[in-house]
PDB file of N, CA, C, O and CB in Angstrom:
ATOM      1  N   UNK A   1     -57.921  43.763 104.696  1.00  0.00           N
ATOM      2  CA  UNK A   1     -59.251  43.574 104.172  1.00  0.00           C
ATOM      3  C   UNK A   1     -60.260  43.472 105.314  1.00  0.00           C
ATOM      4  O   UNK A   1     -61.386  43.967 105.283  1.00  0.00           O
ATOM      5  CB  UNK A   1     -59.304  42.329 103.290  1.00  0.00           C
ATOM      6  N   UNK A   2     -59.648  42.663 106.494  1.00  0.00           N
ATOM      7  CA  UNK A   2     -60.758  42.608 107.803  1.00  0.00           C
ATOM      8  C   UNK A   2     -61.359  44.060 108.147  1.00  0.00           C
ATOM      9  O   UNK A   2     -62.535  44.398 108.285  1.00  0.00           O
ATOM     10  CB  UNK A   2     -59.945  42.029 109.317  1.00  0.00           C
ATOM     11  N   UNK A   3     -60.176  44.804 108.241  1.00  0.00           N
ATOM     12  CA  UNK A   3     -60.702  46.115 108.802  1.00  0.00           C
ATOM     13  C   UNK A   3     -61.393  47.071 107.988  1.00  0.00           C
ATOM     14  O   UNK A   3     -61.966  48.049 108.467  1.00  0.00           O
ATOM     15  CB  UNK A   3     -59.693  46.818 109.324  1.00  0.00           C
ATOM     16  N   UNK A   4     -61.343  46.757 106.547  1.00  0.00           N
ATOM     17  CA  UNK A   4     -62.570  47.161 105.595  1.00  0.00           C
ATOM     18  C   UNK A   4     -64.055  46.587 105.784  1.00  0.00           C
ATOM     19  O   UNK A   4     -65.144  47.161 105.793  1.00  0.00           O
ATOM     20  CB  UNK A   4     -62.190  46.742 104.192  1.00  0.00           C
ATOM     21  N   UNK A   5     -63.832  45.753 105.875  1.00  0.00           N
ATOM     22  CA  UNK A   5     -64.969  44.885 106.079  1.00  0.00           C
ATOM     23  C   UNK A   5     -65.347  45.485 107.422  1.00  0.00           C
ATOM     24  O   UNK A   5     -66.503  45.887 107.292  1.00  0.00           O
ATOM     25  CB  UNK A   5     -64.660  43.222 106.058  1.00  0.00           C
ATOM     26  N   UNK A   6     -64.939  45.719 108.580  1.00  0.00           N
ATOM     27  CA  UNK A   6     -65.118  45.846 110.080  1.00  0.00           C
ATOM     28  C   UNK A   6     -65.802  47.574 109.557  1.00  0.00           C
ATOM     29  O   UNK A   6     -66.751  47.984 110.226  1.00  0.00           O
ATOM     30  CB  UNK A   6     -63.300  45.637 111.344  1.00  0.00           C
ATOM     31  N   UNK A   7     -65.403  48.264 108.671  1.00  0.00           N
ATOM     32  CA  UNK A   7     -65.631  49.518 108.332  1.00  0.00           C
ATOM     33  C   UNK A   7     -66.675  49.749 107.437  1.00  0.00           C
ATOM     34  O   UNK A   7     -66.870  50.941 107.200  1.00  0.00           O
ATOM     35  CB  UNK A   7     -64.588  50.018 107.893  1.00  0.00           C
ATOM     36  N   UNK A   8     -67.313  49.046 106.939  1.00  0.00           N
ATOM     37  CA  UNK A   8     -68.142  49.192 106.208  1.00  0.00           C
ATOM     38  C   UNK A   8     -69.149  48.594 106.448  1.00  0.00           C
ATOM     39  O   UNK A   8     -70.192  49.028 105.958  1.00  0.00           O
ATOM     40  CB  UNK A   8     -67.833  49.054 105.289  1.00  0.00           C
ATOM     41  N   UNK A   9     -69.185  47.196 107.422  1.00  0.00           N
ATOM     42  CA  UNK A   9     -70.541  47.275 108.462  1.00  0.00           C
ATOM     43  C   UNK A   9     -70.504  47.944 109.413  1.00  0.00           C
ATOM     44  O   UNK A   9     -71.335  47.338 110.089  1.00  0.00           O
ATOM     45  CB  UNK A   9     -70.969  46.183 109.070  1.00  0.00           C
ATOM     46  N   UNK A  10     -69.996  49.217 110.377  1.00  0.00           N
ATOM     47  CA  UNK A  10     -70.237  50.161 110.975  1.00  0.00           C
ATOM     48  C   UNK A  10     -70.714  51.271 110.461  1.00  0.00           C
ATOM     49  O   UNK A  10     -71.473  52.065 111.016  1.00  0.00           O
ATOM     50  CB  UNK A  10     -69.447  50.336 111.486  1.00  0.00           C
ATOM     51  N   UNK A  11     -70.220  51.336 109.273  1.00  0.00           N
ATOM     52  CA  UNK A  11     -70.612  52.754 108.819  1.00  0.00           C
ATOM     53  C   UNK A  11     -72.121  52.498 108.245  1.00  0.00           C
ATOM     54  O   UNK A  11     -72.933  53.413 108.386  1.00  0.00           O
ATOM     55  CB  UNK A  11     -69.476  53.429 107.567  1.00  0.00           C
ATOM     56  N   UNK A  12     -72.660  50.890 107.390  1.00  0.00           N
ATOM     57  CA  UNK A  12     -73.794  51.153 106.719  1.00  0.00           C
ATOM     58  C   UNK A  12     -74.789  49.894 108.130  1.00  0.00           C
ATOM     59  O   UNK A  12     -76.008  49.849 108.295  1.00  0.00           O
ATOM     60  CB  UNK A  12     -73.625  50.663 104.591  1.00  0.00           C
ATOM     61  N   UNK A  13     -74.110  49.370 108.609  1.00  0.00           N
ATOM     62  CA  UNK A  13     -75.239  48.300 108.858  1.00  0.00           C
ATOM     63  C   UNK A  13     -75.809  46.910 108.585  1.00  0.00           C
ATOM     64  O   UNK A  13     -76.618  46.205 109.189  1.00  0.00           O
ATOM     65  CB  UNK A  13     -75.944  48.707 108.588  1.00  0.00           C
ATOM     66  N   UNK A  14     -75.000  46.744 107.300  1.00  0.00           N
ATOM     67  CA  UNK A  14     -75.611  45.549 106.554  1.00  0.00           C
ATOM     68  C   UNK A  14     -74.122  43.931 107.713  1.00  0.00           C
ATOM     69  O   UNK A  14     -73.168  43.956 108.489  1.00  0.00           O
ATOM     70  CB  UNK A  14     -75.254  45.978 103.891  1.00  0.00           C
ATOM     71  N   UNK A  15     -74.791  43.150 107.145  1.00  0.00           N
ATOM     72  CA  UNK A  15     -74.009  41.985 107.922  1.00  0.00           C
ATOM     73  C   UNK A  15     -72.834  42.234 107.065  1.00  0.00           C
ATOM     74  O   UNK A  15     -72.623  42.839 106.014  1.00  0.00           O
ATOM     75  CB  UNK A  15     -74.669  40.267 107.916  1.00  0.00           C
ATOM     76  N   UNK A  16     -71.667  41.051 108.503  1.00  0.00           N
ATOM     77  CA  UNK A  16     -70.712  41.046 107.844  1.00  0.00           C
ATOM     78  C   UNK A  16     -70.490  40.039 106.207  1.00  0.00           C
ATOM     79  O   UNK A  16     -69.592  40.086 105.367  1.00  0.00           O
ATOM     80  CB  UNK A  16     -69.908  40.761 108.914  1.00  0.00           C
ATOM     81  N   UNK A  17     -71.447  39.397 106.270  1.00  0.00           N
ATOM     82  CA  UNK A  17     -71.205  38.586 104.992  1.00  0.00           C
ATOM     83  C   UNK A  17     -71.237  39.571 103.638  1.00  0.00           C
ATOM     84  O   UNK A  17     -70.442  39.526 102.699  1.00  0.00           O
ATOM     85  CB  UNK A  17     -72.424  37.379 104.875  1.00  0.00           C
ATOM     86  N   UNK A  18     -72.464  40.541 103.812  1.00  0.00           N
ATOM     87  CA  UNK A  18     -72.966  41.389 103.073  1.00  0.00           C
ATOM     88  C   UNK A  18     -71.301  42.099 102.466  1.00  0.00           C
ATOM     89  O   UNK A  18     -70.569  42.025 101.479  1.00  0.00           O
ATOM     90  CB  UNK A  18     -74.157  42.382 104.011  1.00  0.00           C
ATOM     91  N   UNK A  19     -71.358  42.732 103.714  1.00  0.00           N
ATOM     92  CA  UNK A  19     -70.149  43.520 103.559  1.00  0.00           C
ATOM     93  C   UNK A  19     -68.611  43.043 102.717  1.00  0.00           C
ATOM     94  O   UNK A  19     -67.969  43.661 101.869  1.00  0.00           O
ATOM     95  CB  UNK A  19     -69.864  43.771 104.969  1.00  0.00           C
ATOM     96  N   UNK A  20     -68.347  41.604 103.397  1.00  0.00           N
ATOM     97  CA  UNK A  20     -67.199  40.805 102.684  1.00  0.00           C
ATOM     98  C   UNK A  20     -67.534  41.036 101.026  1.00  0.00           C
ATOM     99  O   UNK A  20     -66.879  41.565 100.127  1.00  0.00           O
ATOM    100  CB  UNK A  20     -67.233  38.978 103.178  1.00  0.00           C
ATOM    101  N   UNK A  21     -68.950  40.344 101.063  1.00  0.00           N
ATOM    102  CA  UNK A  21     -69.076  40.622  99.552  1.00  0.00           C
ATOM    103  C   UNK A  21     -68.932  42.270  98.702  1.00  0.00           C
ATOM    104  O   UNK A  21     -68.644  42.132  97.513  1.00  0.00           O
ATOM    105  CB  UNK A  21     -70.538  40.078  99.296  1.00  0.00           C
ATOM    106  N   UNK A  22     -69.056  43.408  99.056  1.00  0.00           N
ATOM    107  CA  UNK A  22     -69.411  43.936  98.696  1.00  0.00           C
ATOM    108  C   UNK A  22     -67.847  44.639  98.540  1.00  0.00           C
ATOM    109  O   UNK A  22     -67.568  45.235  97.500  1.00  0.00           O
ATOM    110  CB  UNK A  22     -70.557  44.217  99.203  1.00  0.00           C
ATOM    111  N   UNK A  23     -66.790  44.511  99.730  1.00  0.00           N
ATOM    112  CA  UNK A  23     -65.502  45.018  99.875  1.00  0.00           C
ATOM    113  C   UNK A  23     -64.734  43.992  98.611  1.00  0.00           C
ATOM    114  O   UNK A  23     -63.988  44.513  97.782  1.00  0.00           O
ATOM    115  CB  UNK A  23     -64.899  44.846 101.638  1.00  0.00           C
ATOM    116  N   UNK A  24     -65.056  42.357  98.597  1.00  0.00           N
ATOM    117  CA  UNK A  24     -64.390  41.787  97.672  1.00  0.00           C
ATOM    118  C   UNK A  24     -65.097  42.328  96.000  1.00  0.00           C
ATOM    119  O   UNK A  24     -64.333  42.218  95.041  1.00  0.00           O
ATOM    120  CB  UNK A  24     -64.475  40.141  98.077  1.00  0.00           C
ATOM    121  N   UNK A  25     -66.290  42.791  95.787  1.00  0.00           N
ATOM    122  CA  UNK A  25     -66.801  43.154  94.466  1.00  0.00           C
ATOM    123  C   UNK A  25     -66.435  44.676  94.157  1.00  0.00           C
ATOM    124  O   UNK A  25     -66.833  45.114  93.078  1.00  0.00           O
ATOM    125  CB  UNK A  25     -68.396  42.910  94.415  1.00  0.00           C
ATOM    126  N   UNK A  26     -65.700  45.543  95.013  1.00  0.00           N
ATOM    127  CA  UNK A  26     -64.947  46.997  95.081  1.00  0.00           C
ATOM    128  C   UNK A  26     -63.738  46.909  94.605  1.00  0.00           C
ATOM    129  O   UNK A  26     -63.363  47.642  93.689  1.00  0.00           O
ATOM    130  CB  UNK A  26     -64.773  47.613  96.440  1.00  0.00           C
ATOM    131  N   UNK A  27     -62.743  45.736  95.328  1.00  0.00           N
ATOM    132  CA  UNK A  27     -61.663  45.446  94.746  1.00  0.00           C
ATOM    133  C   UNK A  27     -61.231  45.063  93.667  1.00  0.00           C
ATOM    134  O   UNK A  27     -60.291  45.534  93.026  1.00  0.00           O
ATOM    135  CB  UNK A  27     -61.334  44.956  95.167  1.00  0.00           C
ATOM    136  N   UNK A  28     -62.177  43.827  93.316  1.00  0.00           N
ATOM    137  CA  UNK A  28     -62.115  43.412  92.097  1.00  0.00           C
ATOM    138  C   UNK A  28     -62.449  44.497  90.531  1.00  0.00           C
ATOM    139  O   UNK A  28     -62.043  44.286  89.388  1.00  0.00           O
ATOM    140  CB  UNK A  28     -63.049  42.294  92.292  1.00  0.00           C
ATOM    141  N   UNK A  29     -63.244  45.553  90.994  1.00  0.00           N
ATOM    142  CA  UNK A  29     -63.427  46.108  90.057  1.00  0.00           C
ATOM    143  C   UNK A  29     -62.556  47.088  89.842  1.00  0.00           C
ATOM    144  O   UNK A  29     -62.404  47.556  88.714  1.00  0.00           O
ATOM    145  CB  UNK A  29     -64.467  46.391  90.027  1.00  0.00           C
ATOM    146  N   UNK A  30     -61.641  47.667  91.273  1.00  0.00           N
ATOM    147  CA  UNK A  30     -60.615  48.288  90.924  1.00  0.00           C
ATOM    148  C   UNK A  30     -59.066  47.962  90.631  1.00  0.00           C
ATOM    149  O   UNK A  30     -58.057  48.605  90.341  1.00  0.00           O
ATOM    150  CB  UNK A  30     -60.698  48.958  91.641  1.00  0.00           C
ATOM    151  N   UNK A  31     -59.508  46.275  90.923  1.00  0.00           N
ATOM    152  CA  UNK A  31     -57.727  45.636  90.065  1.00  0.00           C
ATOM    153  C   UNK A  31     -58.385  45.862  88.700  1.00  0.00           C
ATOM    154  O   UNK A  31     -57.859  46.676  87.941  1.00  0.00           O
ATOM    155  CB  UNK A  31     -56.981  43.404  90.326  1.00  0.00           C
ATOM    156  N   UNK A  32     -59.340  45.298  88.378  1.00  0.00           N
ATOM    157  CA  UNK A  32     -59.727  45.311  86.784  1.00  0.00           C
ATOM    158  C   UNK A  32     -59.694  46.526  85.972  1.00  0.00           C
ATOM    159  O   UNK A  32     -59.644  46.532  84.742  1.00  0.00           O
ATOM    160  CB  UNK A  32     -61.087  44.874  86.591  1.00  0.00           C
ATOM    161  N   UNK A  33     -59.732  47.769  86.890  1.00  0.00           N
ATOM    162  CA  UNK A  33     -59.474  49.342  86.251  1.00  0.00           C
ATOM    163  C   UNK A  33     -58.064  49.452  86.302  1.00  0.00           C
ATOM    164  O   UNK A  33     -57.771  50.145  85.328  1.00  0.00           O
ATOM    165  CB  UNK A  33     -60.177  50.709  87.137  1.00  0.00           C
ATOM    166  N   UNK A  34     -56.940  49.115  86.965  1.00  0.00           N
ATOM    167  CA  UNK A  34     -55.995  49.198  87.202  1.00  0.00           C
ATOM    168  C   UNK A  34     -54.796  48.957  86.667  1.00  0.00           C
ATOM    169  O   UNK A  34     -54.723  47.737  86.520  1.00  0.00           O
ATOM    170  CB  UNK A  34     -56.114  48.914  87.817  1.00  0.00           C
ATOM    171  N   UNK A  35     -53.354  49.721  86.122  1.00  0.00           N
ATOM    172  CA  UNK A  35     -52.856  49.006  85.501  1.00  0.00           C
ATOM    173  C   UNK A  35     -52.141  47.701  86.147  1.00  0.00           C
ATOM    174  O   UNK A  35     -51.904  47.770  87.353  1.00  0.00           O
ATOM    175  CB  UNK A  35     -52.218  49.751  84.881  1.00  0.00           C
ATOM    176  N   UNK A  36     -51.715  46.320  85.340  1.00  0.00           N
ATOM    177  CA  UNK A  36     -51.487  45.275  86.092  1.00  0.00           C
ATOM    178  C   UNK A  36     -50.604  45.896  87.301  1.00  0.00           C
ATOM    179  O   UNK A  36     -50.572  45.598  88.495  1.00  0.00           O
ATOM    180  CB  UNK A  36     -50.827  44.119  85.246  1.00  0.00           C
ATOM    181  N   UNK A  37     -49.830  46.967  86.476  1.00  0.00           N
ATOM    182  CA  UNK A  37     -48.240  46.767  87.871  1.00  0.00           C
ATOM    183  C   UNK A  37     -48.848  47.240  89.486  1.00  0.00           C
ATOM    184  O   UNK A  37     -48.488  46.975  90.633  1.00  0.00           O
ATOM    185  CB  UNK A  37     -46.434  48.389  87.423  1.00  0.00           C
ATOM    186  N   UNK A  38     -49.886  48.024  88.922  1.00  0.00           N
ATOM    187  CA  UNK A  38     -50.554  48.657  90.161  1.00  0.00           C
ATOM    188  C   UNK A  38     -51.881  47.774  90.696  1.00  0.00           C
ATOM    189  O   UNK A  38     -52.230  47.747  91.876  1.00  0.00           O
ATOM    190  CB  UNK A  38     -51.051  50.243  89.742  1.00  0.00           C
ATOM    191  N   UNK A  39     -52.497  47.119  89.698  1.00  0.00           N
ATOM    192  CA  UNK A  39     -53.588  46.147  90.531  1.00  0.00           C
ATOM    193  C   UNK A  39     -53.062  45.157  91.202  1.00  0.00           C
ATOM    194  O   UNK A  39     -53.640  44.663  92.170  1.00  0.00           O
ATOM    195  CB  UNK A  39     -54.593  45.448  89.715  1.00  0.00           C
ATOM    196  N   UNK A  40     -51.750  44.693  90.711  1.00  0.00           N
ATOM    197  CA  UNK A  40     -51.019  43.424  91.358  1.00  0.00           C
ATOM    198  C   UNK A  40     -51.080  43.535  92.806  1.00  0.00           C
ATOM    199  O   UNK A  40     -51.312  42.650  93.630  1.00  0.00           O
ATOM    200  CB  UNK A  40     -49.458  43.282  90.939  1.00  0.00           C
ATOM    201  N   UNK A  41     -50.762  45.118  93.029  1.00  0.00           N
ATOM    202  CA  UNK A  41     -50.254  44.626  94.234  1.00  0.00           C
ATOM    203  C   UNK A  41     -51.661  45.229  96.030  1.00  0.00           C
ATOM    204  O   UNK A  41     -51.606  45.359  97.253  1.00  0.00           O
ATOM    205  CB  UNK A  41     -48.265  45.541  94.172  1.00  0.00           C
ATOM    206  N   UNK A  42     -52.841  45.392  94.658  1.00  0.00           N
ATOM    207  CA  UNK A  42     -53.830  45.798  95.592  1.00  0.00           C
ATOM    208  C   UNK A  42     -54.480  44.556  96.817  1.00  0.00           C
ATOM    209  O   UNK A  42     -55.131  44.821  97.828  1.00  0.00           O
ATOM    210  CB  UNK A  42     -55.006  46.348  94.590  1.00  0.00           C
ATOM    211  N   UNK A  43     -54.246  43.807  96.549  1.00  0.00           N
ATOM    212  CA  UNK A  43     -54.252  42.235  97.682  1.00  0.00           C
ATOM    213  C   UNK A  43     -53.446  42.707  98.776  1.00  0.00           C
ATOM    214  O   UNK A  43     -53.922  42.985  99.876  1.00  0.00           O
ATOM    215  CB  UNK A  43     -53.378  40.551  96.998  1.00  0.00           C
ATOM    216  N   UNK A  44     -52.186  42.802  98.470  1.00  0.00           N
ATOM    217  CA  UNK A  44     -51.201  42.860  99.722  1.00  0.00           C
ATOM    218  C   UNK A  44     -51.404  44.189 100.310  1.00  0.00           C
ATOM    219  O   UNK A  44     -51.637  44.446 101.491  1.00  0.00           O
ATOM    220  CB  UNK A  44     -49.581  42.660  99.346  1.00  0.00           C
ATOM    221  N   UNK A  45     -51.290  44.961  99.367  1.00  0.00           N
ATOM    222  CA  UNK A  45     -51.728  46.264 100.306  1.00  0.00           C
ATOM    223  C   UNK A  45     -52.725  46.532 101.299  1.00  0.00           C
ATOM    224  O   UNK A  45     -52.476  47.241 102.274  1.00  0.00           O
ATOM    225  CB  UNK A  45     -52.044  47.151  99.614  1.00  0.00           C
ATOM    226  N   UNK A  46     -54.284  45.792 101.022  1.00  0.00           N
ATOM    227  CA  UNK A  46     -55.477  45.759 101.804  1.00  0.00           C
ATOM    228  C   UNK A  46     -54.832  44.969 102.710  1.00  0.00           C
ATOM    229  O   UNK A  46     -55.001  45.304 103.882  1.00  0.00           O
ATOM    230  CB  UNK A  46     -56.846  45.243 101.197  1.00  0.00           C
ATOM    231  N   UNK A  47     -53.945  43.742 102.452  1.00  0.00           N
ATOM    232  CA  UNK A  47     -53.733  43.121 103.800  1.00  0.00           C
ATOM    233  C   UNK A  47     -52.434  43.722 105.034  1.00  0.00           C
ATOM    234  O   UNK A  47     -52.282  43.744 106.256  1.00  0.00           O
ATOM    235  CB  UNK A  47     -53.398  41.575 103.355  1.00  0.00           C
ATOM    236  N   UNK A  48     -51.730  44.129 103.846  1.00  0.00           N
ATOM    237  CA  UNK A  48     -50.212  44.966 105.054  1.00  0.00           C
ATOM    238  C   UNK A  48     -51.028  46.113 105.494  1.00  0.00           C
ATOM    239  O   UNK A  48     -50.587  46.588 106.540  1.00  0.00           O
ATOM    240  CB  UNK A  48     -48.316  45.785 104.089  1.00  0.00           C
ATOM    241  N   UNK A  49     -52.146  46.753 105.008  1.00  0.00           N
ATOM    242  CA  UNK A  49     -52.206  48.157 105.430  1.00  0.00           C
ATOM    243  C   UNK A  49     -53.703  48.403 106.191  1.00  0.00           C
ATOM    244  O   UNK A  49     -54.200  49.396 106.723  1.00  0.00           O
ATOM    245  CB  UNK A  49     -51.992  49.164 104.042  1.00  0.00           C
ATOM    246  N   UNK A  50     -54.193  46.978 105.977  1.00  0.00           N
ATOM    247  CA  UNK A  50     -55.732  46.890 106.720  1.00  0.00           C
ATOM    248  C   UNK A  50     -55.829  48.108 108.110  1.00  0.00           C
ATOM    249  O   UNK A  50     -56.981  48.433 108.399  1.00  0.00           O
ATOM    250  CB  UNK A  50     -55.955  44.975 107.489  1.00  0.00           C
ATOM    251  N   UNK A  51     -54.900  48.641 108.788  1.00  0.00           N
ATOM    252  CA  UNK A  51     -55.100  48.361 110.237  1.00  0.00           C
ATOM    253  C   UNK A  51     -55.120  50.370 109.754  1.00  0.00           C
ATOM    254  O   UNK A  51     -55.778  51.177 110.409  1.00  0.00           O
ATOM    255  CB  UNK A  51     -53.586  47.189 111.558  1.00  0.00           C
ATOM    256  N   UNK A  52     -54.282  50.754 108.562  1.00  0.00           N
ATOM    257  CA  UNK A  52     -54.132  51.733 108.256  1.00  0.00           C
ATOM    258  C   UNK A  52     -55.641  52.748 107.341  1.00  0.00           C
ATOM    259  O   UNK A  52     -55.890  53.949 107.234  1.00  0.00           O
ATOM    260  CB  UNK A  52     -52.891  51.391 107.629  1.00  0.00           C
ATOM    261  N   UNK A  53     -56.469  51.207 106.747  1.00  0.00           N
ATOM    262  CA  UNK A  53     -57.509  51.672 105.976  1.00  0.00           C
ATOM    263  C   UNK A  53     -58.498  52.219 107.109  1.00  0.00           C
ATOM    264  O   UNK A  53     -59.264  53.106 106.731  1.00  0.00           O
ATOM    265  CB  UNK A  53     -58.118  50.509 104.990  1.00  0.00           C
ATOM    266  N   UNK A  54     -58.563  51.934 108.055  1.00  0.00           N
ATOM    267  CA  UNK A  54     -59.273  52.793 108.609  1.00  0.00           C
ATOM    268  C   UNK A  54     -59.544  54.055 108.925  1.00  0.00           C
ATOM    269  O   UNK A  54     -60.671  54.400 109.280  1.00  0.00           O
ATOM    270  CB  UNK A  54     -59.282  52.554 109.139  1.00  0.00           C
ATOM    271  N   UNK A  55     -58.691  54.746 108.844  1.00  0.00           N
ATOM    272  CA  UNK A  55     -58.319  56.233 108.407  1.00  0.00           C
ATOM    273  C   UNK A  55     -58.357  56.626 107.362  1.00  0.00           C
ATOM    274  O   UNK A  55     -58.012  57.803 107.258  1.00  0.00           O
ATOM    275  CB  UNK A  55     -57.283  56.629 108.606  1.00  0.00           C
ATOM    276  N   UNK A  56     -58.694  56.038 106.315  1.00  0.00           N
ATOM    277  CA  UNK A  56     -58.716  56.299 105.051  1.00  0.00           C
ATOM    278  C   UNK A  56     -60.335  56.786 104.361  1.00  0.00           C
ATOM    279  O   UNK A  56     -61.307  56.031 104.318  1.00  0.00           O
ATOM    280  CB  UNK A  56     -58.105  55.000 104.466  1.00  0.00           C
ATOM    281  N   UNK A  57     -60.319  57.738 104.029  1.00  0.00           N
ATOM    282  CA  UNK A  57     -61.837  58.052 103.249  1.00  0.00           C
ATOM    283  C   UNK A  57     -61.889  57.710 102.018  1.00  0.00           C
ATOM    284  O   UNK A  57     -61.392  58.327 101.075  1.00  0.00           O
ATOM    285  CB  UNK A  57     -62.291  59.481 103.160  1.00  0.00           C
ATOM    286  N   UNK A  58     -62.540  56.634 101.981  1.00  0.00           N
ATOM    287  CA  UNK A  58     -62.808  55.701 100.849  1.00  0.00           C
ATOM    288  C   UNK A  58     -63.689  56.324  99.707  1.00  0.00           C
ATOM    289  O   UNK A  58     -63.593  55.888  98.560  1.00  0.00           O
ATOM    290  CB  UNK A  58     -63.515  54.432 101.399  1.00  0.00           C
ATOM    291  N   UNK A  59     -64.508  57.299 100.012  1.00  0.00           N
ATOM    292  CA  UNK A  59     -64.960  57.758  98.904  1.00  0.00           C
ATOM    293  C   UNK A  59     -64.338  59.225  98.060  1.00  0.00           C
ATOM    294  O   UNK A  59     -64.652  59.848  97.045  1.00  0.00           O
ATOM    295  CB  UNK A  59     -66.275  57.848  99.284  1.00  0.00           C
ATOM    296  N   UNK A  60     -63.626  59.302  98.786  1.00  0.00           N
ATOM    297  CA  UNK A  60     -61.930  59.947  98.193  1.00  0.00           C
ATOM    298  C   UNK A  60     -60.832  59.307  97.314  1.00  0.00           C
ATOM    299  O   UNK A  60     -60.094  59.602  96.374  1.00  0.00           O
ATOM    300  CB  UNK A  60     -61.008  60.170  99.378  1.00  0.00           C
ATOM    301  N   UNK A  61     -61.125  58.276  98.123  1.00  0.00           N
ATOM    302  CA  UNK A  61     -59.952  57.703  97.060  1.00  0.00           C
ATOM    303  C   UNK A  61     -60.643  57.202  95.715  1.00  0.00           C
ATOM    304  O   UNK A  61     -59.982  57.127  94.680  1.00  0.00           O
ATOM    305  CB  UNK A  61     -59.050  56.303  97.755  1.00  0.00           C
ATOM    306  N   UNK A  62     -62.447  56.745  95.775  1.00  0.00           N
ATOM    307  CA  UNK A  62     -63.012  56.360  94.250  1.00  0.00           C
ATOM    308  C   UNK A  62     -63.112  57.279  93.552  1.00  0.00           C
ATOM    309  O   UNK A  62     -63.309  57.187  92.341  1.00  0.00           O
ATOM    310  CB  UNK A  62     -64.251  55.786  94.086  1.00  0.00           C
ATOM    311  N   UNK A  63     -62.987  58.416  94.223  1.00  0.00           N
ATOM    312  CA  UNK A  63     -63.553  59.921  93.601  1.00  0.00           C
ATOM    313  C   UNK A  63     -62.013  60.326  92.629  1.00  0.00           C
ATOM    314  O   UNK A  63     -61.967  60.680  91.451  1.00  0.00           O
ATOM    315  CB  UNK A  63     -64.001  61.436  95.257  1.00  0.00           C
ATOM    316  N   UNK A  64     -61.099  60.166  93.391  1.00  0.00           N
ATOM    317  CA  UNK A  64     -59.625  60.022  92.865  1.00  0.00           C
ATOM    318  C   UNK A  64     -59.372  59.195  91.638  1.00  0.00           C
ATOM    319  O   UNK A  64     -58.969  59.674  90.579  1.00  0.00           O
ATOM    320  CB  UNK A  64     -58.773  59.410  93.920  1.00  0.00           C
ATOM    321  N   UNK A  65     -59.608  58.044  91.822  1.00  0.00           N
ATOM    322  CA  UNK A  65     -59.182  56.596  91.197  1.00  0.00           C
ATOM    323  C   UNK A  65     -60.082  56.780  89.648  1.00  0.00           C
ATOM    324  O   UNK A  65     -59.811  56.227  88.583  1.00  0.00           O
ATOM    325  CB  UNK A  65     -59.828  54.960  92.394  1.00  0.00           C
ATOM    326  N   UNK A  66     -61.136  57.673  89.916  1.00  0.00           N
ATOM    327  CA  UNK A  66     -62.513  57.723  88.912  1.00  0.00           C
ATOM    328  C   UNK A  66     -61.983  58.948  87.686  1.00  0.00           C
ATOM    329  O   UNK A  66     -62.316  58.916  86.501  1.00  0.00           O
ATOM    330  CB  UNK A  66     -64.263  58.383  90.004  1.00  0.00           C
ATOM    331  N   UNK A  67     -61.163  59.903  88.273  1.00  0.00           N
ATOM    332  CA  UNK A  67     -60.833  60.824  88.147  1.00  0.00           C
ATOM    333  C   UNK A  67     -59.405  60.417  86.759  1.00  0.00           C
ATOM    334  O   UNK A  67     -59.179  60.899  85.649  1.00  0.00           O
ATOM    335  CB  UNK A  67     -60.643  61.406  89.671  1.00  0.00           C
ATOM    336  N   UNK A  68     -58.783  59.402  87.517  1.00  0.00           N
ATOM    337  CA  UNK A  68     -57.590  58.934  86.977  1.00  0.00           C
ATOM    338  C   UNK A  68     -58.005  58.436  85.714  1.00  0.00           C
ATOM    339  O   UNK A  68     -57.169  58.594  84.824  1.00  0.00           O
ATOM    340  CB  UNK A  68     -56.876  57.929  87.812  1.00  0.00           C
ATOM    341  N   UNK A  69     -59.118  57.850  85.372  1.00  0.00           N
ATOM    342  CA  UNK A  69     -59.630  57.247  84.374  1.00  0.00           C
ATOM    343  C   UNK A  69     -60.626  57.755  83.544  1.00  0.00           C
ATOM    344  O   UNK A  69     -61.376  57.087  82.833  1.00  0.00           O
ATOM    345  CB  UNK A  69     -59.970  56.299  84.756  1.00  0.00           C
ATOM    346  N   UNK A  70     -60.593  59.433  83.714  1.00  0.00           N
ATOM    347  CA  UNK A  70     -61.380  60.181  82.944  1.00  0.00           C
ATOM    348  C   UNK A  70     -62.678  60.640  83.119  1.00  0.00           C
ATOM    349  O   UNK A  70     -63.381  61.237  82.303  1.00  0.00           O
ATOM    350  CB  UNK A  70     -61.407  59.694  82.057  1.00  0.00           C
ATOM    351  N   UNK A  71     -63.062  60.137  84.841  1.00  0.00           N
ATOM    352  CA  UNK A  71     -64.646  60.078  84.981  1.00  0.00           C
ATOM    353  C   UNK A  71     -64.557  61.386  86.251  1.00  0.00           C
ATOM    354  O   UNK A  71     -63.600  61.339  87.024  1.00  0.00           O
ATOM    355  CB  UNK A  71     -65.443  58.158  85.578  1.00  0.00           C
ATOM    356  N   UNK A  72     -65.371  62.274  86.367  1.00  0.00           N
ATOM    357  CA  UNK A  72     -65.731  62.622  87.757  1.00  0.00           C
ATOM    358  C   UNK A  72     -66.556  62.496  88.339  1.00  0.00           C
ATOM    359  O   UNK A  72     -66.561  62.906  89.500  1.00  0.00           O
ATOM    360  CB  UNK A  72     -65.708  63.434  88.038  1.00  0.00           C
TER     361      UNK A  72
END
């Protein structure tokens, strides 16, 4: 989750508080889209794989995730 957070005030600018909030109000809305077996385990993943989200294009994966649920 740090390195989301570390990634999303570089990329936009806003503080890190800003940012915490804004990475914890992303998550939450995608455990809540999620089925349980798969939201369960979106906590641990941001934290085992933090170092990995940085390589990750995040607006790929909402574009994906949006997709999964009928929206494009």
């Amino acid at each position: 989750m740090e390195e989301l957070i570390k990634q999303i005030v570089n990329k936009t600018g806003i503080s890190e508080t800003q940012a915490r909030s804004a990475a914890e109000t992303v998550v939450g809305f995608l455990k809540g889209k999620l089925p349980d077996a798969v939201g369960g385990h979106l906590d641990s993943a941001l934290g085992s794989a933090a170092g990995a989200i940085g390589g990750v294009d995040l607006g790929s994966v909402t574009s994906s995730l949006g997709g999964l649920f009928g929206k494009k």
